[in-house]
N, C-alpha and C positions, 0 to 999 in steps of 0.2 A: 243809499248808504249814508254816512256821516260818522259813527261812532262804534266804534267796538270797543266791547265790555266785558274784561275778566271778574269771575267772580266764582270762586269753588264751591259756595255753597249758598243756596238762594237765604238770606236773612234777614235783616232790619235792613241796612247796610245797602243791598243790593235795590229793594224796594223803594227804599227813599230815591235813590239812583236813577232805576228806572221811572218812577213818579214824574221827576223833575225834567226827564229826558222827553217825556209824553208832553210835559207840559211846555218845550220850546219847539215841538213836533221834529222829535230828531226819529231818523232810522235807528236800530239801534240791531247791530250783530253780536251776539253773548257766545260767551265761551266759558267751559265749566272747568276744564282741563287746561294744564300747560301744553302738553302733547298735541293738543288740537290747537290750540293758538299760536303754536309754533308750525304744524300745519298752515294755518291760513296764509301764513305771511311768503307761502308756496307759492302762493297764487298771486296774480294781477292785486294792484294798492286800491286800483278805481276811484272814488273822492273817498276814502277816509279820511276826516278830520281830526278826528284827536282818539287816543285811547285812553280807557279808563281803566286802572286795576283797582282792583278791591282787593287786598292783601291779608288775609287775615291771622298770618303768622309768621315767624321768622323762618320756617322753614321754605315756605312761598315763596318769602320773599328771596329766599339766594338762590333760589330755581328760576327768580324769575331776570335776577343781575346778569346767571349767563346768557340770557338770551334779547338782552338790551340791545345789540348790536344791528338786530333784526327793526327794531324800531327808534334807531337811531335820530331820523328824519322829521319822528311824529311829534306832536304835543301829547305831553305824558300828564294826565289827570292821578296823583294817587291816593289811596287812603288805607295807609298804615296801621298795623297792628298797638303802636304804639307811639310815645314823644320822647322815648329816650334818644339821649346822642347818635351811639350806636345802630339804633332803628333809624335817623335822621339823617344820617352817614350816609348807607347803605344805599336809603330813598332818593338822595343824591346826584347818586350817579346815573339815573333815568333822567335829569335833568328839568326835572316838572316844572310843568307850568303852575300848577297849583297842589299844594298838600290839605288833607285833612285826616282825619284820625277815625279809626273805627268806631269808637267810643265817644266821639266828637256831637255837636247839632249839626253839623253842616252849613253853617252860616255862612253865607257868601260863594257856597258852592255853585248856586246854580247861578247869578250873575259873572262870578268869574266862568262857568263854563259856556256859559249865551257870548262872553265875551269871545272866546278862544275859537267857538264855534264863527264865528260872523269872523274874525279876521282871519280864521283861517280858507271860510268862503270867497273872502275877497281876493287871498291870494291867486287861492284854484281860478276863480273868475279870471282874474287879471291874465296868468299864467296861460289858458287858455286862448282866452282875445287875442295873445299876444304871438301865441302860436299858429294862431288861423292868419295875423295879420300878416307873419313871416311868412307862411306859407305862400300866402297872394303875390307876394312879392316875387319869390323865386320861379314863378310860372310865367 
């Protein structure tokens, strides 16, 4: 695993997305609904890395503010329906690690996310080691 990927409808948007995600060799788990991706998060975390939403309208986007709570812990990739305030407000409160715009090039997108991806590898690494090392210890 590594990445889960909202996106309601397959588009430019999602492709560039997924292009870039191929091209750092990420796993990549999609989800088309909210209902399912609020599902998921039913389950076991296992190494997900970062989430990505692909937003493509204000209605999404407040269906998707209730259920921030659930991915509190992650790094939030998002790309917004728009740059207004209001839209930037709202984007906010998921707390991203990085924005871009639906309407955007993507510049920088996929370096900030090879970024987010490898630190967040290290942590899980680290977190790990460190759990096996306690382990040794306590036996």
């Amino acid at each position: 695993m590594g990445v889960l990927l909202f996106s309601s409808t397959m588009g430019k948007a999602e492709y560039k997305v997924r292009r870039i995600l191929r091209q750092l060799g990420q796993d990549v788990e999609g989800f088309r609904s909210i209902k399912r991706l609020f599902m998921r998060f039913e389950q076991p975390r296992g190494d997900i890395r970062v989430i990505i939403l692909l937003i493509p309208d204000h209605h999404t986007l407040n269906e998707l503010i209730a259920m921030r709570d659930l991915i509190y812990d992650l790094p939030v990739v998002l790309s917004l329906p728009d740059s207004r305030r209001e839209t930037l407000l709202k984007g906010h409160k998921f707390y991203p690690r990085f924005i871009m715009f639906t309407d955007g090039d993507y510049a920088g997108f996929a370096e900030a996310l090879q970024n987010i991806i490898h630190r967040e590898g290290m942590l899980f690494h680290t977190t790990m080691v460190s759990g096996i090392s306690e382990g040794l210890w306590l036996g």
